[in-house]
C-alpha positions in Angstrom: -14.9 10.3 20.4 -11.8 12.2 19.2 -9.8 9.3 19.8 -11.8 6.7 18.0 -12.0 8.7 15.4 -7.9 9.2 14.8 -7.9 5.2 15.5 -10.2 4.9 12.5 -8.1 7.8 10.3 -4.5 6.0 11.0 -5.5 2.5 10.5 -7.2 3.7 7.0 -4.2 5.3 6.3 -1.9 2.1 7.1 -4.1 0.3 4.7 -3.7 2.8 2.2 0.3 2.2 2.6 -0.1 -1.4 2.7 -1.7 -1.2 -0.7 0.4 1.2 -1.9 3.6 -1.1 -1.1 1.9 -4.2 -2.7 1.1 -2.2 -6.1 4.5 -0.7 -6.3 6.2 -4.2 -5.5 3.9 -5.8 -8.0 5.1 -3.6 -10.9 8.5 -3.9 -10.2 8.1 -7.7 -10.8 6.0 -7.2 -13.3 8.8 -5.1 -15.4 11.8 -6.6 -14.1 9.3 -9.6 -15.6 8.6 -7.7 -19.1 12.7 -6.4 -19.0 14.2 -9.8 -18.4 12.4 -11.9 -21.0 
């Protein structure tokens, strides 16, 4: 049961990365955006 549970844990915290990653490279287009024009 251990293991499923650290299975669950890591892929929640991948996703949490993954999301992460998109917001951050989202703002930086979005100011590079705001900057630029």
């Amino acid at each position: 049961m251990n293991n499923i549970q650290e299975d669950v844990d890591n892929t929640a915290n991948t996703n949490t990365d993954s999301i992460k990653n998109l917001l951050s490279n989202f703002c930086m287009k979005f100011f590079s955006l705001k900057i630029y024009n």
